[in-house]
N, C-alpha and C positions, 0 to 999 in steps of 0.2 A: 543182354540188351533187349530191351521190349520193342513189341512194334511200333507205338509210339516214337519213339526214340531212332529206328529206321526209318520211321517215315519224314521225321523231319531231315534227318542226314537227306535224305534223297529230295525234297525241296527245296535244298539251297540251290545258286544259282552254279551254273558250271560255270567256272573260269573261262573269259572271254580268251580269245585269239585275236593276233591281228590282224587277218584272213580267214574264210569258209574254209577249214580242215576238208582234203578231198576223202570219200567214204566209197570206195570200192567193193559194189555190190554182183556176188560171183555166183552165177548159176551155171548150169548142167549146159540146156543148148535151147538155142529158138526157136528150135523146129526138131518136131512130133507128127510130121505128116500122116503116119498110122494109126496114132492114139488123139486126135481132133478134144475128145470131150478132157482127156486127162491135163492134156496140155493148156488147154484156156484154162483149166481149175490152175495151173503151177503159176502161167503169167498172170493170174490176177492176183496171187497170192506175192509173185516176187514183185510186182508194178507198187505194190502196196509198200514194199520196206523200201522203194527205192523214192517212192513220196513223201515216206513217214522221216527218210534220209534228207532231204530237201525241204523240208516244214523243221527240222530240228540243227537248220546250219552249217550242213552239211553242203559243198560240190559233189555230187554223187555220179560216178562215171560204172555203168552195167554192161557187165562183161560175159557171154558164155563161153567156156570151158572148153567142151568140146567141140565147140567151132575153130579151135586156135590150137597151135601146139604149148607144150609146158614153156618153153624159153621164152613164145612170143609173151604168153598170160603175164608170165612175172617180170617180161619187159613195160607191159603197159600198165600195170599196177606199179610199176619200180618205186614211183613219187606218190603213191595213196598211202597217206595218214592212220588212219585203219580199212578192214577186210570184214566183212559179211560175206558168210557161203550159207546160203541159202537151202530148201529144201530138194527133192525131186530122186531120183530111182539108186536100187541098190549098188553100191560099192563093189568091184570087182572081187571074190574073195581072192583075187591070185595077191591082192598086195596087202594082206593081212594073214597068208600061210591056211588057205581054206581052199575048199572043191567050191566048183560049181554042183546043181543039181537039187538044191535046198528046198523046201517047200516055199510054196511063192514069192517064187525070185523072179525077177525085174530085166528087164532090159538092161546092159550093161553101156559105159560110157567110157569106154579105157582113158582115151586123152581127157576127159574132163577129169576122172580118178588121177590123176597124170598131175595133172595140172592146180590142182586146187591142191594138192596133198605136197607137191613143190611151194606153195606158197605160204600152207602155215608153216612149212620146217625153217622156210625163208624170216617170218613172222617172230616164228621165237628164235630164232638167230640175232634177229634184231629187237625183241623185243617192243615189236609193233602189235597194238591193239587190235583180235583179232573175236568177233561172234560167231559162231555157227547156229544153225537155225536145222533141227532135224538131221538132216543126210549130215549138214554142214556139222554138228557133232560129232557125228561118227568120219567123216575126215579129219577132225582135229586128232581124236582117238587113234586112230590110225596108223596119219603121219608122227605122231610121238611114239609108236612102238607099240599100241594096242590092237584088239581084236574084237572082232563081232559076235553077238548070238544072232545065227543067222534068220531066226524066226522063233518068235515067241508064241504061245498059245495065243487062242483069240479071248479077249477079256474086256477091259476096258479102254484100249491106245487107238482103236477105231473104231467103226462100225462095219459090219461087214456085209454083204450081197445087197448092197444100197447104193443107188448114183451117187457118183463120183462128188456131186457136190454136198452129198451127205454123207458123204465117207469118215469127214471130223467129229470125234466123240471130246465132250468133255468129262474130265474127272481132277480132284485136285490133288494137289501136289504140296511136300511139306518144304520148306529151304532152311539148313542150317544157318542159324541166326549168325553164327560167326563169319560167313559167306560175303563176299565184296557181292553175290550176286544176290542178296539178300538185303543188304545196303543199296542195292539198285531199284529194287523192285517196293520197296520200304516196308516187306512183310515177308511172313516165313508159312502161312496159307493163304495158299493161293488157288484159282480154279485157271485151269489150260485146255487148250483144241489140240488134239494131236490125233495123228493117221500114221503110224508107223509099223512096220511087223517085224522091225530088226530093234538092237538095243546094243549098248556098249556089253565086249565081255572083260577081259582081261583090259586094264587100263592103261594107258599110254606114261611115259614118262613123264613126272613132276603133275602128273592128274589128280585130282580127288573128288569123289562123287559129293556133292553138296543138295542134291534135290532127289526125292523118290517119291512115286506115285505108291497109294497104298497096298499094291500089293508088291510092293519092296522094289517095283522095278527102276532103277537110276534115273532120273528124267531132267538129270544136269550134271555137268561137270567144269571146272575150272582149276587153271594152273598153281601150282599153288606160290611163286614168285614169278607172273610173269599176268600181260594185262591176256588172258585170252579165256574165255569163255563157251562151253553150248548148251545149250538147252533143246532135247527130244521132243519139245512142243511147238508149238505155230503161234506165235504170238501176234503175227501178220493176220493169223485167219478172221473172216468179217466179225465173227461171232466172238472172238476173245474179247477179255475185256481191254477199253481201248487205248489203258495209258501204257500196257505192258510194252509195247514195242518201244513209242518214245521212251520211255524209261533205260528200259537197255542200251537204245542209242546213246540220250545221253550218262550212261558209264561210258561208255565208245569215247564220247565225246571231251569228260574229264581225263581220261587216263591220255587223251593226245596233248590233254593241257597240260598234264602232270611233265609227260615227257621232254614236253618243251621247256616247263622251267628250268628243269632238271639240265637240260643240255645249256639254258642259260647261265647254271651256277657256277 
C-alpha cells in the first residue's frame, strides 16, 4: 500500500453518529503540589487532547485516576464510547512482576496504575475503542500481560538536563504500512515529540509492535483483533505536527462507528 493510497483512506469522511460518541479522557491526577513546573507541562499537554476530543465530535468527560478508586473510574466511564489514557509518571513495577529502585524512576500512582489498567482489561472484554498516549501505552501493555524496560539509555526519546518544557525531543518514526494505525495517520514516516525513559518489554496479549523509532526502539503498538492502540509519542505536544492527534481521534472515532453498525446488523 503506498502512502498515497493511506492518505486518501484516511480523508474519507468517518461515519456519522446519531449523537457526539462520549470520549473518556484518563489521566494520572490534578494535583502535583510538589512538582509545580512538571505538572502545568502534563495539563497543558492533556487540556490539548481533551479540546482536540471536542473540535473532532467528540462529548469528552476528563477523568483523573488517582483521585478515584478503580470501581468508581470504571463506574463513570461505564457509558464512554471510547478511552484515551494519556501521558504522565512511571507504572508501579509491582504490577508488571519488577522491583522498585530503577534509574530514574518517578513517583508512583498505585490507584491510578489500579485503575486505568481495570479499564483497558474492561475495554478489550468489550471490545471498546481504546488510545493510549505515552504512560497510556504502557498501561495497555501491561494490562494485557506485558512488561517494561524500565529505562532506556539516553539517546533520542528526550532531552535531558533541560526545562521541563524542553524536555520533548523530536525524532521519526517508521509505521508498518499494514497497520490500521498507519491507515490513521495516512503515512508510514512520520516525525514525533516524545519524553519517555521507559519502553515496552515483553508484550502484552494479542499486541504487536507496528511503529520503531530508529534505533529499533518500539514506538507503537496495536491489537491485533480488537479496536485498541498506543503510541510512545505525544502527539498532543505544541510542537507535533498538528493533524496527528485529530487523526488518531478520528480512528477512535470510526472504530465507534464501526461498532455501532455492527451491533445494528
Amino acid at each position: 500500500m503506498t502512502t498515497t493510497q493511506l492518505a486518501t483512506m484516511t480523508a474519507l469522511p468517518a461515519p456519522s453518529l446519531p449523537e457526539r460518541p462520549t470520549l473518556a479522557v484518563i489521566e494520572v491526577t490534578r494535583s502535583r503540589p510538589d512538582r509545580p513546573e512538571y505538572h502545568a507541562k502534563v495539563q497543558t499537554l492533556n487540556a490539548t487532547v481533551v479540546d482536540a476530543g471536542t473540535d473532532g465530535g467528540w462529548t469528552v468527560v476528563r477523568l483523573a485516576a488517582a483521585d478515584l478508586d478503580a470501581a468508581a473510574l470504571l463506574d463513570l466511564t461505564d457509558s464512554a464510547d471510547a478511552v484515551v489514557i494519556v501521558g504522565g509518571e512511571d507504572i508501579d513495577p509491582r504490577f508488571y512482576g519488577a522491583q522498585a529502585g530503577y534509574p530514574g524512576e518517578t513517583p508512583h500512582f498505585i490507584d491510578a496504575d489500579e485503575g486505568q489498567i481495570a479499564l483497558v482489561q474492561r475495554a478489550a472484554d468489550r471490545g471498546a475503542p481504546v488510545l493510549g498516549i505515552c504512560r497510556g501505552l504502557q498501561i495497555i501493555n501491561v494490562a494485557l500481560g506485558g512488561d517494561l524496560v524500565q529505562h532506556i539509555d539516553d539517546g533520542i526519546h528526550r532531552n535531558i538536563g533541560v526545562p521541563i518544557d524542553e524536555i520533548l525531543s523530536t525524532h521519526a518514526v517508521v509505521v508498518r504500512s499494514t497497520s490500521t494505525l498507519a491507515a490513521a495517520l495516512g503515512d508510514t514516516r512520520i516525525s514525533v515529540q516524545s519524553a519517555h525513559h521507559q519502553s515496552v518489554g515483553r508484550l502484552g496479549a494479542g499486541l504487536t509492535p507496528v511503529a520503531t523509532a530508529p534505533d529499533g526502539l518500539v514506538e507503537a503498538v496495536e491489537h491485533r483483533t480488537l479496536p485498541i492502540t498506543g503510541v510512545q509519542w505525544h502527539p498532543e505536544a505544541p510542537d507535533a505536527p498538528a493533524s496527528q492527534l485529530p487523526l488518531l481521534l478520528a480512528s477512535l472515532y470510526r472504530a465507534v462507528a464501526a461498532a455501532e453498525v455492527a451491533e445494528a446488523a
